[in-house]
C-alpha positions as CSV (number, residue, x, y, z in Angstrom):
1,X,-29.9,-121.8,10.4
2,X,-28.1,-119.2,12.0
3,X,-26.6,-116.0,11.2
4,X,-23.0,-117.3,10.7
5,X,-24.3,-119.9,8.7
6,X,-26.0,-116.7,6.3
7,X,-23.5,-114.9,6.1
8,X,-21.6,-117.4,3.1
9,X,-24.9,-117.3,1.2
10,X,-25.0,-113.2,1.5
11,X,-21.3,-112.5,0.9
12,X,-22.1,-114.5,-2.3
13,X,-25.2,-112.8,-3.0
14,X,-23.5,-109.5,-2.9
15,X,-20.8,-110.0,-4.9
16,X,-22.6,-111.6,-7.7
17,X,-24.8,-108.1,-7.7
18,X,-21.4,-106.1,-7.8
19,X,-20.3,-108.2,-10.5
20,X,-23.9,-108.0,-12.2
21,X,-23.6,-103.9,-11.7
22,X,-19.7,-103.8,-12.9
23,X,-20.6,-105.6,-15.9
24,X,-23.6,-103.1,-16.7
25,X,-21.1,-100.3,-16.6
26,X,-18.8,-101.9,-19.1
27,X,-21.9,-102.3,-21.1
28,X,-22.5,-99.0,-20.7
29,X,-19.5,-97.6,-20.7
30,X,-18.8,-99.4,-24.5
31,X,-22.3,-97.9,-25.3
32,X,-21.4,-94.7,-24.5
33,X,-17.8,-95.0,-26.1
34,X,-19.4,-96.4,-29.3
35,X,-22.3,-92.9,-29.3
36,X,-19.4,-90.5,-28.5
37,X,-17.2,-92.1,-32.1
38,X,-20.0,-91.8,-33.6
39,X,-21.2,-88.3,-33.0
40,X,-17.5,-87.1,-33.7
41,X,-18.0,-88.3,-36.9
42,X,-20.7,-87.0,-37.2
43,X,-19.8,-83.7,-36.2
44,X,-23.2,-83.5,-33.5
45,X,-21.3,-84.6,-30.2
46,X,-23.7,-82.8,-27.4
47,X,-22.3,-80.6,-25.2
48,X,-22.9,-83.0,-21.8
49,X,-24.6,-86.2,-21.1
50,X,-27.7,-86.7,-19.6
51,X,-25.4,-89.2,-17.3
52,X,-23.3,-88.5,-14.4
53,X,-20.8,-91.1,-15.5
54,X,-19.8,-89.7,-18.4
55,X,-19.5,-86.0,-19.6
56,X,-19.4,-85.2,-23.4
57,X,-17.1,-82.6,-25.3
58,X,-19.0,-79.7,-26.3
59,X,-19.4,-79.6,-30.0
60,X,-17.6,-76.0,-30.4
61,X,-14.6,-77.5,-29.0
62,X,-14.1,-80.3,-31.4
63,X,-14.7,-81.7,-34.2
64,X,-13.0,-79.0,-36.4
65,X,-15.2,-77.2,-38.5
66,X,-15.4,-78.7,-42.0
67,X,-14.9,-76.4,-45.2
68,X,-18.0,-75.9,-47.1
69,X,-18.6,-77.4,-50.0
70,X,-20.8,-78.3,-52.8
71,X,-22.9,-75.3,-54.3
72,X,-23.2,-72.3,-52.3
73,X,-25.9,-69.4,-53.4
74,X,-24.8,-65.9,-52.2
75,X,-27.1,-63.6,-54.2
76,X,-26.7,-59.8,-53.7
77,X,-26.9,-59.3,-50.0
78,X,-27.0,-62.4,-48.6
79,X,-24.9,-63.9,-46.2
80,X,-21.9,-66.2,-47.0
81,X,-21.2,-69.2,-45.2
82,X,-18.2,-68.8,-42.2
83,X,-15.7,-70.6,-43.7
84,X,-16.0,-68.7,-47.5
85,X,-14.7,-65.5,-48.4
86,X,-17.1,-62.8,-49.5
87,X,-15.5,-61.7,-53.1
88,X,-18.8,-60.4,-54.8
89,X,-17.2,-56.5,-54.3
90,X,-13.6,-57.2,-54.6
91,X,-14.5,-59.5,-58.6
92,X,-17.1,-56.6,-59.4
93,X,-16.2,-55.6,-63.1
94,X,-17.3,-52.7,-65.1
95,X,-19.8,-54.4,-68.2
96,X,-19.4,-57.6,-66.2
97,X,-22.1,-59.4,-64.3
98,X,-20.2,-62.1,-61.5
99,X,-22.2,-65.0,-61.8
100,X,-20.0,-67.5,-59.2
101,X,-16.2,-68.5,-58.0
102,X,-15.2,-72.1,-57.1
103,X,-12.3,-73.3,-55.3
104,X,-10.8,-76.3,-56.2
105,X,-7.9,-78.4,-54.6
106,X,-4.6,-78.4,-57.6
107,X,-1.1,-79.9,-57.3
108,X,0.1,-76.1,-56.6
109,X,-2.4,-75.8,-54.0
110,X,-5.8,-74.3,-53.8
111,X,-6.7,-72.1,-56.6
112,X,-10.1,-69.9,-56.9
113,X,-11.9,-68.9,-60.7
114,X,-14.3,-66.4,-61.1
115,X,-16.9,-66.4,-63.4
116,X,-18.9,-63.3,-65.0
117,X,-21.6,-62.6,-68.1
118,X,-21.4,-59.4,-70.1
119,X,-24.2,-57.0,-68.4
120,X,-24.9,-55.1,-72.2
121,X,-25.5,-56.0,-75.4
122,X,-24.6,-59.9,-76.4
123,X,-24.6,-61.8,-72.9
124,X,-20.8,-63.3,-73.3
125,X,-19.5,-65.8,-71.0
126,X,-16.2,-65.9,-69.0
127,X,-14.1,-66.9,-66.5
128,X,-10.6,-66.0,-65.1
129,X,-7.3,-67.9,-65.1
130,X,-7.4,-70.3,-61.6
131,X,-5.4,-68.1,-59.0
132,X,-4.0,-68.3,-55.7
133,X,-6.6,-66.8,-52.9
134,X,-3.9,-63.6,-52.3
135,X,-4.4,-63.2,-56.1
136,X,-7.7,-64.0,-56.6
137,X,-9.3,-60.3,-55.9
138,X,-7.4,-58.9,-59.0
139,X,-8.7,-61.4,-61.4
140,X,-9.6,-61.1,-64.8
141,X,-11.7,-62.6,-67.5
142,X,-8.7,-64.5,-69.2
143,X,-11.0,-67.2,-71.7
144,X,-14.6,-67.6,-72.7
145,X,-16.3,-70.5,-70.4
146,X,-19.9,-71.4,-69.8
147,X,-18.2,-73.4,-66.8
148,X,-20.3,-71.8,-64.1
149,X,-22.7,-74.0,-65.6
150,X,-21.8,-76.6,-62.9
151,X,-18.4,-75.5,-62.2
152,X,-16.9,-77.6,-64.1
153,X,-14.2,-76.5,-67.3
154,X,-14.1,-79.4,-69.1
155,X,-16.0,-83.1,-69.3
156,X,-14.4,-85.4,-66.7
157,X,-12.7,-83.0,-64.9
158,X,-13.1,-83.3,-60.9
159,X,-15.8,-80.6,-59.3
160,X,-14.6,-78.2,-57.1
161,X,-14.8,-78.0,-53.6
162,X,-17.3,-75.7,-53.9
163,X,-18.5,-72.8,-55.7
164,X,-20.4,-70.0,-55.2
165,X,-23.4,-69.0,-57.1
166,X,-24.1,-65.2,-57.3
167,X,-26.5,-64.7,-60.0
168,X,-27.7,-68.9,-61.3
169,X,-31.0,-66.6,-63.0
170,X,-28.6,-65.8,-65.3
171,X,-26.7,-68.7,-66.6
172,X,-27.1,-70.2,-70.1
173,X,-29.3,-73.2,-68.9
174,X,-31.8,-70.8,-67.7
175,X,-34.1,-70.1,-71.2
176,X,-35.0,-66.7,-69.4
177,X,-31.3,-65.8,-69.0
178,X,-32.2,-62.5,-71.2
179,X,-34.8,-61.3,-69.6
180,X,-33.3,-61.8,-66.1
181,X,-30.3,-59.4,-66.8
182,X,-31.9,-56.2,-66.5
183,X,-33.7,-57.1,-63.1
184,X,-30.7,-58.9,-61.9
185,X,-28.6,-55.1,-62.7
186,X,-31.6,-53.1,-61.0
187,X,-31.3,-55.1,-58.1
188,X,-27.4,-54.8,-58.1
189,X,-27.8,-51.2,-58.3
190,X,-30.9,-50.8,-55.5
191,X,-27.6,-52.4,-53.3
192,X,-25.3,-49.7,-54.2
193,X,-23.1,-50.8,-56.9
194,X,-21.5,-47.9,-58.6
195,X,-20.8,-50.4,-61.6
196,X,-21.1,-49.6,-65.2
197,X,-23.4,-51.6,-67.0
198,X,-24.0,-50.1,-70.1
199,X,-20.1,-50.0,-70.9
200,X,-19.8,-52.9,-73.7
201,X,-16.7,-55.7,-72.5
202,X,-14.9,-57.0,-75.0
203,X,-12.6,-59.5,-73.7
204,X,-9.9,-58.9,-76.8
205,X,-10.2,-55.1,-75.8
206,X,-9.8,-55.7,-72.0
207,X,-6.5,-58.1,-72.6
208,X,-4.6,-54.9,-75.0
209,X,-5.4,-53.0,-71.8
């Protein structure tokens, strides 16, 4: 057989490889596709492919960053999450402890409560009225709560986004709540906190103010 008789069977030969090849890279290609989705998702797209076909977004680029949520623990000195702002100076009380703030997502928009624990005498539980963030730094005690329990007011109500735990030692749950105070003060105090903790808050006396 010659080589014009060949060439037929070659020419066939080849393009069954090229078909064979072009239907690997749609394989691959679909592969790929079906990673990248799901890496987005996933927020943990690398920043390139090992691949020369295909080059990956780098992960600072996109996905956004998500807010933080569930519970956050920010005791004295610690660093807060990016993405949460640092209110443990700006809610510091005089005869108040701050054990947490949450954020939660309302018809009015987002609104922020603080929560503190008297730091003398009878440890008393409160927390402020839900505020707007541009409020939030002047907040109050408005109501007794034992809310920053779990961060939530009342039985059935939705959780917030998330809320940040200052001081957990010293929440009711806790049976050595009492005996935690004092340490938990010293250590506020070792930090520089020109707070007063002997003076005696009384919510009743705070709202006449």
């Amino acid at each position: 057989m010659n080589s014009t008789q060949k060439d037929p069977d070659i020419t066939a030969e080849l393009l069954f490889h090229v078909k064979s090849l072009r239907c690997i890279a749609d394989n691959l290609s679909k592969l790929v596709g079906r990673f990248t989705r799901h890496n987005y998702t996933a927020g943990t797209i690398p920043c390139e492919a090992s691949s020369n076909i295909i080059m990956f977004p780098c992960s600072e680029n996109f996905p956004p960053k998500q807010e933080p949520s569930g519970i956050v623990l920010a005791p004295p000195g610690a660093l807060l999450p990016s993405g949460i702002t640092d209110y443990r100076h700006a809610l510091a009380r005089n005869g108040l402890i701050l054990l947490s703030w949450d954020k939660r997502c309302t018809e009015m928009g987002d609104r922020y409560t603080a929560y503190w624990v008297t730091s003398s005498s009878v440890m008393r539980y409160y927390a402020s009225k839900p505020l707007a963030a541009e409020e939030f730094s002047s907040s109050r005690p408005d109501h007794k709560s034992y809310a920053a329990e779990d961060g939530i007011e009342f039985y059935g109500q939705e959780p917030p986004v998330f809320i940040v735990h200052v001081a957990p030692e010293l929440m009711m749950n806790n049976p050595q709540h009492k005996e935690l105070r004092n340490a938990h003060i010293e250590v506020l105090q070792r930090s520089g906190s020109a707070l007063d903790f002997e003076y005696r808050y009384l919510l009743k006396t705070d709202k006449r103010t």
